[in-house]
C-alpha positions in Angstrom: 67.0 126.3 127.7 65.7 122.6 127.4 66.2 122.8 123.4 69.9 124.1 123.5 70.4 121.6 126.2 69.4 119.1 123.6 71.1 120.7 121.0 74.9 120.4 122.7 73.7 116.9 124.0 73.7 115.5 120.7 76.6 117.6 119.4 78.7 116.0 122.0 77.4 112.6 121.8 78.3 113.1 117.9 82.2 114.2 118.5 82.7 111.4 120.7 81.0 109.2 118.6 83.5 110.4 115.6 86.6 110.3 118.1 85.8 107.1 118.7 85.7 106.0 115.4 88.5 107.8 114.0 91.0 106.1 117.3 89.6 103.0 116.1 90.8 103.5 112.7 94.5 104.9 113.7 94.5 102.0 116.1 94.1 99.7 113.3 96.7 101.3 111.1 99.1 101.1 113.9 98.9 97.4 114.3 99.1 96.8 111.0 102.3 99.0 111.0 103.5 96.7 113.7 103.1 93.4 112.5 104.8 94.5 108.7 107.4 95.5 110.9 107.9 92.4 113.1 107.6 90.4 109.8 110.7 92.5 108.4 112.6 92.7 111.3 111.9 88.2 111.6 112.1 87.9 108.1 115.5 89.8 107.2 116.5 91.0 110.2 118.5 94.3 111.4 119.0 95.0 107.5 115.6 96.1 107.7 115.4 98.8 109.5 115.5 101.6 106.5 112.3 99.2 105.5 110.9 99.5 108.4 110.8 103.5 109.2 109.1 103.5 105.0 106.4 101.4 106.8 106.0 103.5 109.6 105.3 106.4 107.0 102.2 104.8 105.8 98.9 106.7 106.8 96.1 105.0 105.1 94.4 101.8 105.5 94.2 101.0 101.7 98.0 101.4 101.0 98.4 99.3 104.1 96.5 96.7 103.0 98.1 96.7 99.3 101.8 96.7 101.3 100.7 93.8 103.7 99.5 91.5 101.3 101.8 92.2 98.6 104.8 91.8 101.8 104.4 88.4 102.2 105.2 87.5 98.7 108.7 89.2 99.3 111.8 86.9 98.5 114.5 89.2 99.7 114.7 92.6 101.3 114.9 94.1 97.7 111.7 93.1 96.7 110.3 94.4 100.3 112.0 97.6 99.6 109.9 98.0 96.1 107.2 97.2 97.5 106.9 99.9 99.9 
């Protein structure tokens, strides 16, 4: 009894160790989500919405990152439009 015990123990301790991980990692994708979109809607205003709901389709942090940094660079809402 002792040893399964142990063994669903550490299976738990492993989900909520990967749980905890993985809401860290959508947490971080939704702020960055968040700030492109503030930086649009500051930026260029209402026009930006369409933008906007393209950013909000981003899942991963790498294309995330690309976007963010490339954002900034953005003359008008063209450009942010390519981007995305």
């Amino acid at each position: 009894m002792q040893m399964t015990t142990s063994w669903y123990e550490k299976g738990r301790a492993e989900g909520r160790a990967k749980g905890r991980a993985e809401g860290r990692v959508e947490g971080k994708i939704e702020a960055k989500r968040e700030v492109m979109c503030k930086y649009l809607a500051r930026r260029f205003g209402v026009d930006s919405a369409s933008v906007q709901d393209k950013v909000q389709q981003l899942t991963d942090m790498d294309s995330l990152d690309r976007v963010l940094e490339q954002l900034f660079a953005a003359n008008t809402l063209e450009e942010a439009r390519n981007i995305i």
